[in-house]
N, CA, C and O atoms as CSV, one atom per row, in Angstrom:
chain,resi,resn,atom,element,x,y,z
A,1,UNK,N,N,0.836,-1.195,0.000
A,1,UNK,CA,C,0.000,0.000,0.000
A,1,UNK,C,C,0.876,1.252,0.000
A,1,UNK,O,O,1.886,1.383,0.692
A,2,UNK,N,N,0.342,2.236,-0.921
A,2,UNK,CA,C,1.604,3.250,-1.059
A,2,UNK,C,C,1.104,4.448,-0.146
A,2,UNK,O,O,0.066,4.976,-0.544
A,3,UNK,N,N,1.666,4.966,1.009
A,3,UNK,CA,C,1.259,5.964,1.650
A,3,UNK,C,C,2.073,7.599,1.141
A,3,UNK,O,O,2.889,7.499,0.225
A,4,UNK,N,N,1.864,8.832,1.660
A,4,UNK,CA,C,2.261,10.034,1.207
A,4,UNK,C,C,2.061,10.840,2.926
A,4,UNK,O,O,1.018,11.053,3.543
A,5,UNK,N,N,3.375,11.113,3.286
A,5,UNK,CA,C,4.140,11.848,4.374
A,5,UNK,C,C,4.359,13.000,4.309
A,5,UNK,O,O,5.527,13.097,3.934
A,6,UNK,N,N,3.863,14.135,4.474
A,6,UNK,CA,C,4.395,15.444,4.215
A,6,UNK,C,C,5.166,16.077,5.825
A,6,UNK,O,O,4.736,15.931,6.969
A,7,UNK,N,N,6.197,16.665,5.436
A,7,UNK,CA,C,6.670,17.221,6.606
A,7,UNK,C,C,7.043,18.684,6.411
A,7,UNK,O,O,6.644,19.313,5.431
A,8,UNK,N,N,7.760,19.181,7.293
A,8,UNK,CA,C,8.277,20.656,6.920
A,8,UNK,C,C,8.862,21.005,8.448
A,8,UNK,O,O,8.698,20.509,9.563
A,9,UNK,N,N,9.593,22.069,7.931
A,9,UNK,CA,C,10.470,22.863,9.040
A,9,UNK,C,C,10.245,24.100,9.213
A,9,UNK,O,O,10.040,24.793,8.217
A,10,UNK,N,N,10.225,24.796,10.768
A,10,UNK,CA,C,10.126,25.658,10.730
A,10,UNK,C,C,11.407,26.382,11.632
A,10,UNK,O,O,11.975,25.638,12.430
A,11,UNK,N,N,12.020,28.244,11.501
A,11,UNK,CA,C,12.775,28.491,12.221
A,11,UNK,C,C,12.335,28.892,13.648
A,11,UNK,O,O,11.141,28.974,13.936
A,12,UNK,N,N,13.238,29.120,14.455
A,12,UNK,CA,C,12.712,29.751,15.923
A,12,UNK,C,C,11.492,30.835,15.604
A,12,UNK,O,O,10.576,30.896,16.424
A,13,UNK,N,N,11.466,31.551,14.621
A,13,UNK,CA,C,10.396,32.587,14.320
A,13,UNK,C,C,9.161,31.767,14.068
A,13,UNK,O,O,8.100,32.296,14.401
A,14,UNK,N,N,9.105,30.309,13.424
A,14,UNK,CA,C,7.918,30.096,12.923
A,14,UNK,C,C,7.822,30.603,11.552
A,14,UNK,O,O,6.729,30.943,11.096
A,15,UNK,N,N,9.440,30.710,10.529
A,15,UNK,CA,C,9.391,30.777,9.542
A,15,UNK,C,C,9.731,29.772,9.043
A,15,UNK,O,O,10.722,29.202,9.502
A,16,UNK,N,N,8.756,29.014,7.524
A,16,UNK,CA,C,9.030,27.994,7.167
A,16,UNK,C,C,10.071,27.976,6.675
A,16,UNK,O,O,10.277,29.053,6.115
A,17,UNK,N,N,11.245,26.986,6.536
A,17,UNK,CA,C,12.868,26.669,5.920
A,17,UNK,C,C,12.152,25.784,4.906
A,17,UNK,O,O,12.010,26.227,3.766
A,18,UNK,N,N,11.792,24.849,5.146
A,18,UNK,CA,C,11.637,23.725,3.804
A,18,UNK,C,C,10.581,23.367,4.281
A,18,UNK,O,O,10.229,23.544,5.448
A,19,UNK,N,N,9.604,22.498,2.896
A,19,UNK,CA,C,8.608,21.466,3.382
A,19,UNK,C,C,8.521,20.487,2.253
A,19,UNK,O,O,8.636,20.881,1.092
A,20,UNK,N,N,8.300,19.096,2.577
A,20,UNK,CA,C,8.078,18.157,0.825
A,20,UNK,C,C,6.684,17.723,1.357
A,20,UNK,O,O,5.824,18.279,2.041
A,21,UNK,N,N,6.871,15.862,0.456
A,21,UNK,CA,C,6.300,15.229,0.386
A,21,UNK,C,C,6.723,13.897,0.375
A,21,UNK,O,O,7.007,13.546,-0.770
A,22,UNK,N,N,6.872,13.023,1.211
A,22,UNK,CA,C,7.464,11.288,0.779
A,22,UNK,C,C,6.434,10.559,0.323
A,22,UNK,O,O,5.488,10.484,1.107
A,23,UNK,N,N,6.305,9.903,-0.875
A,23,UNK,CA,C,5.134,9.190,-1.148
A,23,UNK,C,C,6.127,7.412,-1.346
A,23,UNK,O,O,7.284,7.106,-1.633
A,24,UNK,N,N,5.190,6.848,-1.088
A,24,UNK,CA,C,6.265,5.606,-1.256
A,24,UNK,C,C,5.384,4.309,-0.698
A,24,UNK,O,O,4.296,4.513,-0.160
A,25,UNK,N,N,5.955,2.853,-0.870
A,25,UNK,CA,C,5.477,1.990,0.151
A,25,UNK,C,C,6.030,1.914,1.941
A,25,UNK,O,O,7.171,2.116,2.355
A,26,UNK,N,N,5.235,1.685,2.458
A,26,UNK,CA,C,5.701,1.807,4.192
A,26,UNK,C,C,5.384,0.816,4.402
A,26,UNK,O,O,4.342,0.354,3.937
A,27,UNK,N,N,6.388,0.001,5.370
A,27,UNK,CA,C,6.126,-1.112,6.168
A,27,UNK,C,C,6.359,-1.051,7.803
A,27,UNK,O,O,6.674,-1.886,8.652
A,28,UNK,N,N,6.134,-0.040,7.811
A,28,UNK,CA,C,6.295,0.688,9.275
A,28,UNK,C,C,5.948,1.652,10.284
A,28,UNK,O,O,6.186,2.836,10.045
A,29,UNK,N,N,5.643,1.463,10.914
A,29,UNK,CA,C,4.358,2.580,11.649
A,29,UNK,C,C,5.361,3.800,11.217
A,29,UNK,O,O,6.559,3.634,10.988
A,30,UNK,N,N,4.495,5.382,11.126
A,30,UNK,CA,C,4.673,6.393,11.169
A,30,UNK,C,C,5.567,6.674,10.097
A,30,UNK,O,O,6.197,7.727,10.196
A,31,UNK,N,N,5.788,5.862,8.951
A,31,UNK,CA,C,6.784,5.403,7.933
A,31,UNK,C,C,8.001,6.179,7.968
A,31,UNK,O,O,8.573,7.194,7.570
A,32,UNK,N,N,8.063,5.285,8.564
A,32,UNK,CA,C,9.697,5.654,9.265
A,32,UNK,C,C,10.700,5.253,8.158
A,32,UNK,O,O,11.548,6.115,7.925
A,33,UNK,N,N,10.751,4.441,7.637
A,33,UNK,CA,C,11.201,3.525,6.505
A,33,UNK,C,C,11.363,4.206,5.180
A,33,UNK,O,O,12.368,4.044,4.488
A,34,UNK,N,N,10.024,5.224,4.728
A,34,UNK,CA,C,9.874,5.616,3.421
A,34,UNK,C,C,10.589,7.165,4.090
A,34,UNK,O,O,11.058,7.916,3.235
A,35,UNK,N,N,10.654,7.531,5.250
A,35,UNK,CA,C,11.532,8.636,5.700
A,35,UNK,C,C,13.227,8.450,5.668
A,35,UNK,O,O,13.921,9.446,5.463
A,36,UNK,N,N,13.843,7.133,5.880
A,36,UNK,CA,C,14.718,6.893,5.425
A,36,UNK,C,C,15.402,7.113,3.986
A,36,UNK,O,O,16.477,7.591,3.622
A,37,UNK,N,N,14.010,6.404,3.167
A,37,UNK,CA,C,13.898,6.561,2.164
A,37,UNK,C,C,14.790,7.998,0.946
A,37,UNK,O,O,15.569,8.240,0.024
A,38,UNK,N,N,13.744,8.555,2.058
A,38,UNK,CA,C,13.474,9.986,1.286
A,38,UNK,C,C,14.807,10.569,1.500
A,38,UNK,O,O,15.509,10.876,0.537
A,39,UNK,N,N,15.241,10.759,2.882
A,39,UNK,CA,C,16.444,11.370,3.159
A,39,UNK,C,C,17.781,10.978,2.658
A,39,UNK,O,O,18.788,11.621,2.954
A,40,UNK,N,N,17.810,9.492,1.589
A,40,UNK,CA,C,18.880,8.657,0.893
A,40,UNK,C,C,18.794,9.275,-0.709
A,40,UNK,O,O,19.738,9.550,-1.450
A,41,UNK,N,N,17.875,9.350,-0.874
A,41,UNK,CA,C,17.346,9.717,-1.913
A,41,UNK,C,C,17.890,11.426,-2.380
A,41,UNK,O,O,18.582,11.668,-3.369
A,42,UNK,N,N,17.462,12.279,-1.565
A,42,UNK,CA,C,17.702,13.273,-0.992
A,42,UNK,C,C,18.955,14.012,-0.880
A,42,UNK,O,O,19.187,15.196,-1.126
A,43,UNK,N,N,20.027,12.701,-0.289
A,43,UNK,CA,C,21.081,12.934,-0.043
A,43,UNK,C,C,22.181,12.526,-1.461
A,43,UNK,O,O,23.239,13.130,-1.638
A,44,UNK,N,N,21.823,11.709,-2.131
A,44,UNK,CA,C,21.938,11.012,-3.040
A,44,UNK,C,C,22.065,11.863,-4.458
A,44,UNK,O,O,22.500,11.555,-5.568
A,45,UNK,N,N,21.329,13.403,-3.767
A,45,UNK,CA,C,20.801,14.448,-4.951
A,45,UNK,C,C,22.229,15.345,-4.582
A,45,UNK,O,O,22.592,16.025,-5.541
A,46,UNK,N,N,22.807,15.423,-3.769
A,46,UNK,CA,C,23.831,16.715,-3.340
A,46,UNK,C,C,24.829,16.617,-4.336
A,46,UNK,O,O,25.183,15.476,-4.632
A,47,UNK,N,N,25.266,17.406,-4.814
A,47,UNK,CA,C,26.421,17.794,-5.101
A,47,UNK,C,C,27.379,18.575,-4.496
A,47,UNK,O,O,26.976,19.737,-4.537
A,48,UNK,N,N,28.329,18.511,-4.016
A,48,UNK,CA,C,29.404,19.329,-3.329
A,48,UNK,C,C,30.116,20.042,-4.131
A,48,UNK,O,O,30.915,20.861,-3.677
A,49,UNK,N,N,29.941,19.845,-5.547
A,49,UNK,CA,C,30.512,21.162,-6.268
A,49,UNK,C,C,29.487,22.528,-6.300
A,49,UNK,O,O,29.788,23.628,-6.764
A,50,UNK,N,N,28.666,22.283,-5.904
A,50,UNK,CA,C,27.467,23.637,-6.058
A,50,UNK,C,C,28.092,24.041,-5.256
A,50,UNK,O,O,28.749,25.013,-5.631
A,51,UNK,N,N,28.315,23.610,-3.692
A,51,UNK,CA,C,28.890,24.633,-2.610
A,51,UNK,C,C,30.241,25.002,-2.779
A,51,UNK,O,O,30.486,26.093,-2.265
A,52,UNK,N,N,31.464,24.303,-3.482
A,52,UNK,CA,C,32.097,25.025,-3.721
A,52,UNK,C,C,32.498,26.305,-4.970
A,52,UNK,O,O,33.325,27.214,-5.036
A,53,UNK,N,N,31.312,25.730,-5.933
A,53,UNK,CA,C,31.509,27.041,-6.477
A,53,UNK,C,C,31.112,28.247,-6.617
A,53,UNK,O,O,31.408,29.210,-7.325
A,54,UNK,N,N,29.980,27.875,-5.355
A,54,UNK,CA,C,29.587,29.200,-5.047
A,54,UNK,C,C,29.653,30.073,-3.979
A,54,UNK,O,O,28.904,30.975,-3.603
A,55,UNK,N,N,31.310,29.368,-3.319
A,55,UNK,CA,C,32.093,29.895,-2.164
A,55,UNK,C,C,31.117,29.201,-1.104
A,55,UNK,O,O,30.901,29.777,-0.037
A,56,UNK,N,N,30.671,28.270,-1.320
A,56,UNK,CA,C,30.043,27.984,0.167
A,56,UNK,C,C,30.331,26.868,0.645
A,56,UNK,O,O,29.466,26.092,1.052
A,57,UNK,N,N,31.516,26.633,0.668
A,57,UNK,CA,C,32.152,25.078,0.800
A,57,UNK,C,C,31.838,24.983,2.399
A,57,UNK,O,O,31.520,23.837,2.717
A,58,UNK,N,N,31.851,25.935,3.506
A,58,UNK,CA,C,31.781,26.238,4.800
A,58,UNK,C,C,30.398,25.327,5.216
A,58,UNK,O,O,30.276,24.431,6.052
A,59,UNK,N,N,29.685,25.767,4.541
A,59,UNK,CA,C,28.160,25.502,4.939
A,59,UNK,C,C,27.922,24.030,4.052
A,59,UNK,O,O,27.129,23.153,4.394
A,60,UNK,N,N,28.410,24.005,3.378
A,60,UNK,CA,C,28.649,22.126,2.595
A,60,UNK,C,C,29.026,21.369,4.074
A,60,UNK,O,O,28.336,20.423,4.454
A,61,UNK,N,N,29.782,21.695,4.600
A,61,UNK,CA,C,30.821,20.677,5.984
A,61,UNK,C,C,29.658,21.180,7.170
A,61,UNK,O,O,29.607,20.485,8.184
A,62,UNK,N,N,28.727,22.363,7.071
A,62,UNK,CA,C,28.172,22.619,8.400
A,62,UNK,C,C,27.079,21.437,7.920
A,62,UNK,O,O,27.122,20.388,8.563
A,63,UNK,N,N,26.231,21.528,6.970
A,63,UNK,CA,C,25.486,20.716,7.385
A,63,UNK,C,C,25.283,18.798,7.265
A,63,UNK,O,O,24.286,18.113,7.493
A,64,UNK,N,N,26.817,18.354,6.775
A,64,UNK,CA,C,27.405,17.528,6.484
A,64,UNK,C,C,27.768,16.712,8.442
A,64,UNK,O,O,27.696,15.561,8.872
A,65,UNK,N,N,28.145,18.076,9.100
A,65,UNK,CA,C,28.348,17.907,10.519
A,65,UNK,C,C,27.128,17.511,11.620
A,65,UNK,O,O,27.043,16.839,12.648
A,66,UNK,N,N,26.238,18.332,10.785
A,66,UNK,CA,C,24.563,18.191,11.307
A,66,UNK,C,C,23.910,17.322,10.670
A,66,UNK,O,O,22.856,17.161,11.285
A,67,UNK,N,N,23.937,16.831,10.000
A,67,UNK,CA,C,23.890,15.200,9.614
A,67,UNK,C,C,24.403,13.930,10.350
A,67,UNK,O,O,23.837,12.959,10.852
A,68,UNK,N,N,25.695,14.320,10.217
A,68,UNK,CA,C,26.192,13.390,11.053
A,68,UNK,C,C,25.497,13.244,12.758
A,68,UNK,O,O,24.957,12.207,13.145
A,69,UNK,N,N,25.640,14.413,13.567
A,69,UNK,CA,C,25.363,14.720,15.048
A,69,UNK,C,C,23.950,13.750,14.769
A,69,UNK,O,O,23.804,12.621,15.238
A,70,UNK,N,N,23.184,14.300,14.097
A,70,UNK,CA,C,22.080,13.855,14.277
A,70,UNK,C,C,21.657,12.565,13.954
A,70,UNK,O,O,20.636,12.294,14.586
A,71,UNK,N,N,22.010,11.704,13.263
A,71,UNK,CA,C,22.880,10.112,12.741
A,71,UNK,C,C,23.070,9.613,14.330
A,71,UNK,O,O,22.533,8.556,14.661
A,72,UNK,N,N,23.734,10.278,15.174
A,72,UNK,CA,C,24.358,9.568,16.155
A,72,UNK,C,C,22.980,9.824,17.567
A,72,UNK,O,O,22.938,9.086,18.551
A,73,UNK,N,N,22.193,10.751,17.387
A,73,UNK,CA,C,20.737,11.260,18.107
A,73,UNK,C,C,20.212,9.715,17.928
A,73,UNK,O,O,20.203,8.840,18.794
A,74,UNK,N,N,19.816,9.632,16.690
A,74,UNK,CA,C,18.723,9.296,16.388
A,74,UNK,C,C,19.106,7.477,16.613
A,74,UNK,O,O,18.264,6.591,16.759
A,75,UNK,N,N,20.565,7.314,16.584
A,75,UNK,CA,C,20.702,5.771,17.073
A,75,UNK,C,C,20.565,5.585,18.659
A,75,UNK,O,O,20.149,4.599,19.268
A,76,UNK,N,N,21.167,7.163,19.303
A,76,UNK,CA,C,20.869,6.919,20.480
A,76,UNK,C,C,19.917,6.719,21.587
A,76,UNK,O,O,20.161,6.279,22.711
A,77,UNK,N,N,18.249,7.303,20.853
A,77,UNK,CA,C,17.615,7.195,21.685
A,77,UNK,C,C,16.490,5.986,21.360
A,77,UNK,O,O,16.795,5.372,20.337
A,78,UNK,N,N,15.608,5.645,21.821
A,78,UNK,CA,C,14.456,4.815,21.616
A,78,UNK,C,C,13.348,5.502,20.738
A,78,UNK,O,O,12.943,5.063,19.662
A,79,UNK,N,N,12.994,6.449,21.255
A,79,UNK,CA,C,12.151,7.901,20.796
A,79,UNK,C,C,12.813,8.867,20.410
A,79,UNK,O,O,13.480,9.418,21.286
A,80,UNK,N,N,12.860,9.218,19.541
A,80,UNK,CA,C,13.850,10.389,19.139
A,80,UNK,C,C,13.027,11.712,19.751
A,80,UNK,O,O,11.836,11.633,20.052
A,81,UNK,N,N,13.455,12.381,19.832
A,81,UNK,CA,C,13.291,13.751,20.549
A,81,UNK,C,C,14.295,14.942,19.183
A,81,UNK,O,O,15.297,15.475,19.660
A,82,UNK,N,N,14.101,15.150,18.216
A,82,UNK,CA,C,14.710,16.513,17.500
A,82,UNK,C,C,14.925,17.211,17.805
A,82,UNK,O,O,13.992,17.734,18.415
A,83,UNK,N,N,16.389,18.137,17.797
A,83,UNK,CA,C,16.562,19.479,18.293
A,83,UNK,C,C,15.795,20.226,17.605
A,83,UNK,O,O,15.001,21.022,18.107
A,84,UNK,N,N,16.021,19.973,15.909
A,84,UNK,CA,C,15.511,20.957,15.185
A,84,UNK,C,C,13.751,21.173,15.408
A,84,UNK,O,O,13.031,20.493,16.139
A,85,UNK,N,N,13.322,22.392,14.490
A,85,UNK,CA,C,12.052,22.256,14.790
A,85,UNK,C,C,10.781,21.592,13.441
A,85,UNK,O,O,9.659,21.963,13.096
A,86,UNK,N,N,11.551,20.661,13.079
A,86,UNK,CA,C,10.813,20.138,11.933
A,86,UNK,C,C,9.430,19.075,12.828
A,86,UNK,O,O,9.415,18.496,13.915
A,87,UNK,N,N,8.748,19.175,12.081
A,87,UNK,CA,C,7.101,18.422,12.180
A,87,UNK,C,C,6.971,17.282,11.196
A,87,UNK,O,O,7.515,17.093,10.108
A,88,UNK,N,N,6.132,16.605,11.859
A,88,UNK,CA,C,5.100,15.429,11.023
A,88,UNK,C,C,4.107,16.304,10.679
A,88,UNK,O,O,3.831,17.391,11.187
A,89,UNK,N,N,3.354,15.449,9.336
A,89,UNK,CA,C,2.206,15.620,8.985
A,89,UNK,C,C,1.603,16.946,9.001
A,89,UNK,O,O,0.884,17.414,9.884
A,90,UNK,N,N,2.029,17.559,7.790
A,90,UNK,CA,C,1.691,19.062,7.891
A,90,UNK,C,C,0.125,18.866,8.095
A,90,UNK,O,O,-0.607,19.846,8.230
């Protein structure tokens, strides 16, 4: 059965940064799975020459770092708890 996940982020203001859509098959409550998914997929899309040629090689490694940190969150807890302020289910 193919389900559709929308999420989004917002800043400390309550200004939106990003929002999609994961559509996909889930075999897992709260599709956790097709969120994997998405974020491989996602990641899969980067290029690291965009940031360096547009002098932003800095912010390529910042959020390369915040990836990672959060990689190591999300094995650590049972329930994840996010720093950031991104949402389920717009």
């Amino acid at each position: 059965m193919h389900h559709n996940h929308k999420f989004y982020m917002e800043d400390s203001n309550g200004e939106l940064i990003v929002k999609g859509e994961i559509e996909g098959k889930s075999e897992v409550p709260s599709y956790d799975d097709l969120k994997f998914k998405g974020i491989i997929a996602l990641l899969n899309s980067i290029d690291q020459q965009n940031f360096s040629a547009s002098g932003n090689h800095l912010l390529f490694e910042h959020y390369i770092k915040e990836i990672e940190e959060t990689i190591v969150e999300v094995k650590n807890y049972n329930e994840f708890q996010g720093k950031s302020d991104c949402r389920d289910g717009l």
